[in-house]
C-alpha positions, 0 to 999 in steps of 0.5 A: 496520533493521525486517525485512519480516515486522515491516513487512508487519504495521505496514502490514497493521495500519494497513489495517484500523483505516483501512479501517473509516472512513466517508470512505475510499473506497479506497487507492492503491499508492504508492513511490519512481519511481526507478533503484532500483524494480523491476519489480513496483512500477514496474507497480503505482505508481498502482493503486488499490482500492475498500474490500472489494477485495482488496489486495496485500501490502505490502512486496512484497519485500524493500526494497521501498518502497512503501506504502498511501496512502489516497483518501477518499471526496471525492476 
């Protein structure tokens, strides 16, 4: 099991190499819409966030299971 502080990196990371493209325009806030989501991530699934804006971290909690997906410019 990764812990949070190894995965908050991992997707921290992948932010900025991604982030630097072109072709992105943004990222959305993605997770599972379930019995288990909690509160925070069932009010956040769907935001989204132009380049330069700030971002939330994620993981936002401990077994969280939300990520970034990224929206490229053309969507």
């Amino acid at each position: 099991m990764f812990s949070l502080d190894f995965t908050f990196g991992v997707q921290n990371r992948s932010l900025q190499v991604y982030g630097r493209k072109e072709d992105v325009w943004g990222f959305e806030w993605t997770g599972n819409l379930d019995s288990r989501t909690c509160a925070e991530c069932d009010a956040n699934i769907g935001r989204q966030y132009r380049l330069g804006q700030f971002l939330p971290s994620l993981p936002a909690h401990p077994n969280c299971r939300c990520s970034w997906r990224l929206i490229p410019k053309s969507q």
